[in-house]
OpenMM code with the backbone's topology and positions (N, CA, C; nanometers):
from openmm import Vec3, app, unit

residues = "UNK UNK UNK UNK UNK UNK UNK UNK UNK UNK UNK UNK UNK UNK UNK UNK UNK UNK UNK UNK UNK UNK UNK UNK UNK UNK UNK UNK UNK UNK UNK UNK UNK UNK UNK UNK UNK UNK UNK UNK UNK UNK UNK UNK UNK UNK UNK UNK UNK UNK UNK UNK UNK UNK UNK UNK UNK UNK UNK UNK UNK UNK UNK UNK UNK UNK UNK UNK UNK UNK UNK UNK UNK UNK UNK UNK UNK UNK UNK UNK UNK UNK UNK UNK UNK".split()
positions = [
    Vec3(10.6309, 10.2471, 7.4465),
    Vec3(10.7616, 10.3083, 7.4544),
    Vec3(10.7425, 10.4592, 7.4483),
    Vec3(10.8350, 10.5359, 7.5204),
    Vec3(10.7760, 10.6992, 7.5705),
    Vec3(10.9460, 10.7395, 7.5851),
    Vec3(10.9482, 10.8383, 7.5046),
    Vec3(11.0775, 10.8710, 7.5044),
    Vec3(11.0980, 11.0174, 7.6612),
    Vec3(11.2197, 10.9875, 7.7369),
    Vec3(11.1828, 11.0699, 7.8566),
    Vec3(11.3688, 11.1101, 7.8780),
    Vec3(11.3620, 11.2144, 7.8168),
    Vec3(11.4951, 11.3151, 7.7946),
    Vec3(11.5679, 11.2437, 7.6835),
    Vec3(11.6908, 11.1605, 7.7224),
    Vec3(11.7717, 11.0605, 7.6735),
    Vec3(11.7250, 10.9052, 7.6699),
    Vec3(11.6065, 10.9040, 7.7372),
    Vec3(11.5825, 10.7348, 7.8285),
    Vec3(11.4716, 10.7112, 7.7099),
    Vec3(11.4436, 10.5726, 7.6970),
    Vec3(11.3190, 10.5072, 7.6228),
    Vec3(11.2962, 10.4373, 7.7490),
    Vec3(11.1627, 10.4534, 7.7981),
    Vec3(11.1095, 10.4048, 7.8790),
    Vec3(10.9752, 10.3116, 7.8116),
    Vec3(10.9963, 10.1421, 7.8686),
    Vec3(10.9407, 10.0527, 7.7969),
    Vec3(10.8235, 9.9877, 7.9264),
    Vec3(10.7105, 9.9701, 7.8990),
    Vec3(10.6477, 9.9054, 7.9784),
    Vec3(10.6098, 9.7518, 7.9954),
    Vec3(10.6048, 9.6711, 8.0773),
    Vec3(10.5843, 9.4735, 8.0458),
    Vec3(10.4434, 9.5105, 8.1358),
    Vec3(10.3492, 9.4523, 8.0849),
    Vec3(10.2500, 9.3393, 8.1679),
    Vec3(10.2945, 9.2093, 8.1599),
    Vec3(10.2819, 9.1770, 8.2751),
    Vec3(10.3389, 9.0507, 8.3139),
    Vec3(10.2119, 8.9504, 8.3701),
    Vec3(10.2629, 8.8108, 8.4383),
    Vec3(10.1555, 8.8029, 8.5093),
    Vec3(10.2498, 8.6494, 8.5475),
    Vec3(10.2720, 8.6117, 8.6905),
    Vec3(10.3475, 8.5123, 8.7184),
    Vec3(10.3074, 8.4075, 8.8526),
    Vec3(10.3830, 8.2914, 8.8812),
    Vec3(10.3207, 8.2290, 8.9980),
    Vec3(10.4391, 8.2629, 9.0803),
    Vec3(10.3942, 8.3164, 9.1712),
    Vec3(10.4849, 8.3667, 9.2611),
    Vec3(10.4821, 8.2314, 9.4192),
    Vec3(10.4710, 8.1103, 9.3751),
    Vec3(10.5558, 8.0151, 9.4802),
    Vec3(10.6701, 8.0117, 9.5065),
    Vec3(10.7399, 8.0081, 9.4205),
    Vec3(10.8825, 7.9876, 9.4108),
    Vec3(10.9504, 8.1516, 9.4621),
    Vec3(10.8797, 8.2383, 9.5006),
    Vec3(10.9764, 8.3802, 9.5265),
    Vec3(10.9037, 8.4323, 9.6163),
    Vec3(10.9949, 8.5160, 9.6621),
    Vec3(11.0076, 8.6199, 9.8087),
    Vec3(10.8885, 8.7180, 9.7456),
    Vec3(10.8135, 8.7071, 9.6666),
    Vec3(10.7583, 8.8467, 9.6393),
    Vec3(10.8051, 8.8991, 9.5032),
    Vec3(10.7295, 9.0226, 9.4547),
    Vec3(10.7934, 9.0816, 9.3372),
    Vec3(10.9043, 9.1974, 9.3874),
    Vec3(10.9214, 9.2241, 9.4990),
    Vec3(11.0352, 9.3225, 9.5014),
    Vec3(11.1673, 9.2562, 9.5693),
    Vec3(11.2819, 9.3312, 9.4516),
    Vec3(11.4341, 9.2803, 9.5393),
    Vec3(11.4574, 9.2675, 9.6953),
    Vec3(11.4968, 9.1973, 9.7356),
    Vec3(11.5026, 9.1792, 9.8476),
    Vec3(11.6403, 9.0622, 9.9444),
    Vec3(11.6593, 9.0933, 10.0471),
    Vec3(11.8308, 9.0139, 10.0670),
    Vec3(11.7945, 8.8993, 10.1294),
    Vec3(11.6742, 8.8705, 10.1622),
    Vec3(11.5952, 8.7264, 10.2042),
    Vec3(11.5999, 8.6334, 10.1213),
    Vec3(11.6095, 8.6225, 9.9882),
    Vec3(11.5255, 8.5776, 9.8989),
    Vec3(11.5508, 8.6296, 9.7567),
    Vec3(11.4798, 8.4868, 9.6516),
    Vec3(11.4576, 8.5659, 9.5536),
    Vec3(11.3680, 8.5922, 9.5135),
    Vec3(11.3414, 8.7024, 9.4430),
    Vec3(11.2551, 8.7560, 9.3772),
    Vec3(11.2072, 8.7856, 9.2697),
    Vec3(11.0742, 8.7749, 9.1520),
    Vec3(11.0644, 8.8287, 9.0479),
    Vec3(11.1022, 8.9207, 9.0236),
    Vec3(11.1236, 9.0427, 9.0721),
    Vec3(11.1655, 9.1656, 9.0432),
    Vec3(11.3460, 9.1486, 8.9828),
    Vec3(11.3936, 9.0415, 9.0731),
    Vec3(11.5317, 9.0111, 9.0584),
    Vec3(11.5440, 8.9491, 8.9359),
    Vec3(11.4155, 8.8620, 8.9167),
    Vec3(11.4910, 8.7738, 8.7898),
    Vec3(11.4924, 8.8420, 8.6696),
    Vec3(11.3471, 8.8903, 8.6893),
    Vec3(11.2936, 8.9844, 8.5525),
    Vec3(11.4413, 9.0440, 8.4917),
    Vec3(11.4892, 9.1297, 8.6288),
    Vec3(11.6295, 9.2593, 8.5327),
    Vec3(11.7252, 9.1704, 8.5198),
    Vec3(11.7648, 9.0114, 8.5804),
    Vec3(11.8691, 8.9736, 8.5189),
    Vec3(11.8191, 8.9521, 8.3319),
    Vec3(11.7370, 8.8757, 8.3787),
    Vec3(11.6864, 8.8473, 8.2067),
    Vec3(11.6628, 8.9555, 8.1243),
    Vec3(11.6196, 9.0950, 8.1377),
    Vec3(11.6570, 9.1651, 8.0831),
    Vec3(11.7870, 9.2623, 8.0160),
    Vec3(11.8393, 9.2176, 8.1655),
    Vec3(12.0252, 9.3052, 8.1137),
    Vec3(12.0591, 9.2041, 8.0298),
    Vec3(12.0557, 9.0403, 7.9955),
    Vec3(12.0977, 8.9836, 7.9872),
    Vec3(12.0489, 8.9731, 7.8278),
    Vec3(11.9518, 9.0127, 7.7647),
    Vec3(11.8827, 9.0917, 7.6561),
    Vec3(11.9372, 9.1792, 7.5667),
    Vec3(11.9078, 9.2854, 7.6781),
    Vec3(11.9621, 9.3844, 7.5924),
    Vec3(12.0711, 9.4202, 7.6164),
    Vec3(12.1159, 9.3815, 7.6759),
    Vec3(12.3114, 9.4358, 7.6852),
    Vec3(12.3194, 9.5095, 7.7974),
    Vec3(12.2466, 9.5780, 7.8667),
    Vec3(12.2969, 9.6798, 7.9506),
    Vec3(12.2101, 9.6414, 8.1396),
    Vec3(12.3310, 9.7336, 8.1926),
    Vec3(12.2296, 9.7394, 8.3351),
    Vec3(12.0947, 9.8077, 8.3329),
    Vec3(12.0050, 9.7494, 8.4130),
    Vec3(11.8764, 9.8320, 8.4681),
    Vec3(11.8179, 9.7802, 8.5398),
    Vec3(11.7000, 9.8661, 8.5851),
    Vec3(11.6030, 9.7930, 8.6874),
    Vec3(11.5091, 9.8450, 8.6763),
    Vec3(11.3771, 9.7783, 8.7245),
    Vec3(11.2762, 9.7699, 8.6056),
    Vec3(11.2246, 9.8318, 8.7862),
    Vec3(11.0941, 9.8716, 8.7512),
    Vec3(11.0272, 9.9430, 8.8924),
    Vec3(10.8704, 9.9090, 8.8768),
    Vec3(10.7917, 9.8442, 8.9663),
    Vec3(10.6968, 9.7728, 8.9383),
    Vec3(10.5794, 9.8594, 9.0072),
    Vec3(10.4423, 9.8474, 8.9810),
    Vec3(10.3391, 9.8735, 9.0635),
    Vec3(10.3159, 9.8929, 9.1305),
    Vec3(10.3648, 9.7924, 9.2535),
    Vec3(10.2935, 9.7722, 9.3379),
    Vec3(10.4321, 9.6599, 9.4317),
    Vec3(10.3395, 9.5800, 9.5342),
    Vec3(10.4322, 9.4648, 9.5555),
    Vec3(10.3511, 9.3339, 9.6165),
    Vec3(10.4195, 9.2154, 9.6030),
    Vec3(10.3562, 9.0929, 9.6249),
    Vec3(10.4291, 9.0743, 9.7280),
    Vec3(10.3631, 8.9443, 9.8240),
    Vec3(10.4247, 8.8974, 9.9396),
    Vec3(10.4434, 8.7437, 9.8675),
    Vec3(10.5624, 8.7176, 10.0107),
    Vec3(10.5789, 8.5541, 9.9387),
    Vec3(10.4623, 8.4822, 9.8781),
    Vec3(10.5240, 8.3839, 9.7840),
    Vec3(10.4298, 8.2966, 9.7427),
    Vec3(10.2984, 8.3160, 9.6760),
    Vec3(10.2571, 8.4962, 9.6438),
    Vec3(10.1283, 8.4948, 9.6298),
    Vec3(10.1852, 8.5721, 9.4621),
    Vec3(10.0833, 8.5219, 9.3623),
    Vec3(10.0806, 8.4920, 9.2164),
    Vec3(9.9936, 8.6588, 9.1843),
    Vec3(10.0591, 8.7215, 9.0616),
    Vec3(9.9666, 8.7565, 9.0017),
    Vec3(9.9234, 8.7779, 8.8717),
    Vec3(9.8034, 8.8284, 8.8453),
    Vec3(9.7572, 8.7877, 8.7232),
    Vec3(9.7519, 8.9057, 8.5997),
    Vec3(9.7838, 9.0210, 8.6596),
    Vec3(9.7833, 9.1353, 8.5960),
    Vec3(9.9284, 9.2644, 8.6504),
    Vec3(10.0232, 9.2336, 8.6014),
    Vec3(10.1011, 9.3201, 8.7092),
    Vec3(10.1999, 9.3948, 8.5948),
    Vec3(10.2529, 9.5233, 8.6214),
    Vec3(10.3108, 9.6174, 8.5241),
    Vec3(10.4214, 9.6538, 8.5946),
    Vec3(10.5300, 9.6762, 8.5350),
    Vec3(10.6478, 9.7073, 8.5474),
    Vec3(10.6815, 9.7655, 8.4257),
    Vec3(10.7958, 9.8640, 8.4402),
    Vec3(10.8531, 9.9719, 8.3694),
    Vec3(11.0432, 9.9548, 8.3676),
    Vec3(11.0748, 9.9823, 8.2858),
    Vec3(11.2061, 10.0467, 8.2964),
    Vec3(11.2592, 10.0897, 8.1799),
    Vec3(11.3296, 10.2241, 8.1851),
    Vec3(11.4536, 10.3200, 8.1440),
    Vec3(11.5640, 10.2573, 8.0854),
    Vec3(11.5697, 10.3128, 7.9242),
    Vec3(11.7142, 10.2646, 7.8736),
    Vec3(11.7650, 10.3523, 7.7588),
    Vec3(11.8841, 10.3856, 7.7613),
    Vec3(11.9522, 10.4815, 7.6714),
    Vec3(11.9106, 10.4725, 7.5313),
    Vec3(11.8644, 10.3404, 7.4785),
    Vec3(11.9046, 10.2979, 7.3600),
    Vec3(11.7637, 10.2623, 7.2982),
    Vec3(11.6559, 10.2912, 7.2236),
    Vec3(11.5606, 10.2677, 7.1178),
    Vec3(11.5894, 10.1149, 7.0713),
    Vec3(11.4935, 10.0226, 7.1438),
    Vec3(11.5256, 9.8521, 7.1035),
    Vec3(11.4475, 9.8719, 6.9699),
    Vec3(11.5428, 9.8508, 6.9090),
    Vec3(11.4502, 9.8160, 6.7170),
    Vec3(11.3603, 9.6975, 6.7064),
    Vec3(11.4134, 9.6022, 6.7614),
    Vec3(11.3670, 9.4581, 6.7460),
    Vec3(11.2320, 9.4808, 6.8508),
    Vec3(11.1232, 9.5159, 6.8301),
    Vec3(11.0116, 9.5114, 6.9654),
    Vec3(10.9491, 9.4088, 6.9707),
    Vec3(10.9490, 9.3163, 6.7995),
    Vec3(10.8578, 9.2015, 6.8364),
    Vec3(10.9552, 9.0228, 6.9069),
    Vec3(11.0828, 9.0773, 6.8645),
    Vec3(11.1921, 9.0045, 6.9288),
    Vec3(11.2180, 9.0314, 7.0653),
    Vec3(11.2096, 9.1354, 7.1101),
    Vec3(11.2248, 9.1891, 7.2657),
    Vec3(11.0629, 9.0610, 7.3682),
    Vec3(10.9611, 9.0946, 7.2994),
    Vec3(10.8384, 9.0783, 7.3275),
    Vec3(10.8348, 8.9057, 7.3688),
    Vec3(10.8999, 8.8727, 7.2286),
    Vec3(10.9402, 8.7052, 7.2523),
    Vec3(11.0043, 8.6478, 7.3651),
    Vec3(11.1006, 8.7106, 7.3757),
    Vec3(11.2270, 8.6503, 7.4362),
    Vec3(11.1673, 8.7289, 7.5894),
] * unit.nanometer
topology = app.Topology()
chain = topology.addChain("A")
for resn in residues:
    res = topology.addResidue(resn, chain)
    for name in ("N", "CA", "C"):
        topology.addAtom(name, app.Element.getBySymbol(name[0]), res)
């Protein structure tokens, strides 16, 4: 966590099977990890965002090491509850 003006900017390593999705970036084809990730996150912490990733995957292909970021007004207290969920 890196505080950047007003924003706490939080980082995920992730790592997922990407059969089931269009890829890791949003997209109007399809869904996508990138899509699900920020619902489950707004859906968290209360607020809108969108998380901005590495890099990008094509359909169907999995990965095993992948980082994404995103920006939020608010200092999550709970980090080992955030981490869980």
């Amino acid at each position: 966590m890196a505080l950047l003006s007003n924003y706490f900017r939080y980082f995920i390593r992730l790592a997922y099977l990407g059969t089931n999705y269009h890829g890791w970036q949003i997209q109007t084809n399809g869904i996508s990890v990138q899509e699900v990730l920020d619902l489950a996150l707004c859906k968290i912490l209360g607020k809108p965002l969108k998380t901005l990733g590495c890099g990008r995957t094509d359909t169907g292909v999995h990965a095993r090491s992948f980082y994404a970021h995103f920006d939020i007004d608010t200092a999550h207290t709970e980090r080992d509850s955030l981490v869980y969920k």
